[in-house]
C-alpha positions in Angstrom: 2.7 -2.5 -12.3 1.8 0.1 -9.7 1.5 -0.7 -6.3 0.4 1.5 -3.3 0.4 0.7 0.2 -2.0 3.4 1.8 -1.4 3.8 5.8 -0.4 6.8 8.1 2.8 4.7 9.5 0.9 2.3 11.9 2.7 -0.7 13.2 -0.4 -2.7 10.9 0.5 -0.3 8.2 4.6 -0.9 8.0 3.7 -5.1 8.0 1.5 -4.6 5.0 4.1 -2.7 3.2 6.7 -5.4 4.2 4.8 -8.5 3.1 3.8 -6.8 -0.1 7.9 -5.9 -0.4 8.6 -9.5 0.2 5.7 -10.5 -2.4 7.3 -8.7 -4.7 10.8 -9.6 -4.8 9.3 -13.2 -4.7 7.4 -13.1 -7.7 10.1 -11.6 -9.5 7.2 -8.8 -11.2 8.2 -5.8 -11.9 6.2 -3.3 -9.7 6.8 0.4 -8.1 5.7 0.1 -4.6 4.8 3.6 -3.0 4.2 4.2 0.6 1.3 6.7 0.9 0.7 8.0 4.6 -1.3 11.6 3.5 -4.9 11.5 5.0 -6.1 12.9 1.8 -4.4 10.8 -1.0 -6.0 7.5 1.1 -9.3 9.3 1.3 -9.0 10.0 -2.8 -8.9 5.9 -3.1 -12.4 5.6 -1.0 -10.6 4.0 1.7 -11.4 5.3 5.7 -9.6 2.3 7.3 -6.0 1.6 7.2 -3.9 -0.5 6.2 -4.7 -1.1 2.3 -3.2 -2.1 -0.9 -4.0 -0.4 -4.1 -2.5 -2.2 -7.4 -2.4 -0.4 -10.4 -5.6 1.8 -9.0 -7.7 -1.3 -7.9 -8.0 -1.2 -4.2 -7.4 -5.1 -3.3 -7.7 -5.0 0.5 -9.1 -2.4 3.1 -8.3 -2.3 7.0 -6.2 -4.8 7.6 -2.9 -6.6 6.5 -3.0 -9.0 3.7 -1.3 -12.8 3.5 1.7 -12.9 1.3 -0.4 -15.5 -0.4 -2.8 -12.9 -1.0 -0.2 -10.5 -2.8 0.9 -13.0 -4.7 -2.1 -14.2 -6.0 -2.5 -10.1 -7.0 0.5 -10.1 -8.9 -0.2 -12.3 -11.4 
């Protein structure tokens, strides 16, 4: 599984790519998490609002930070 959390380094941005981390690790899945903060990669995915999280090219949540609930439910 692939996951991407696209953001340019905002404080939102860093707490997204923490609770998807920690959503990880919990649900034991074996997943690549990639941080992506280049304008133009984020733009590629359709997204124009930060913080989102791409899993395996399926963009699952735009502009703000998902619930670890949320994730988790993703993972599966």
């Amino acid at each position: 599984m692939e996951i991407k959390v696209l953001g340019p380094g905002c404080a939102k941005c860093k707490e997204a790519e923490k609770v998807v981390l920690e959503a990880v690790k919990e649900s034991g899945v074996d997943a690549t998490v990639e941080k992506i903060a280049d304008f133009q990669q984020i733009a590629g995915f359709g997204v124009f609002s930060t913080p989102a999280v791409v899993i395996d090219g399926e963009v699952k949540v735009v502009g703000k930070v998902p619930s670890k609930a949320d994730v988790l439910s993703w993972l599966k």
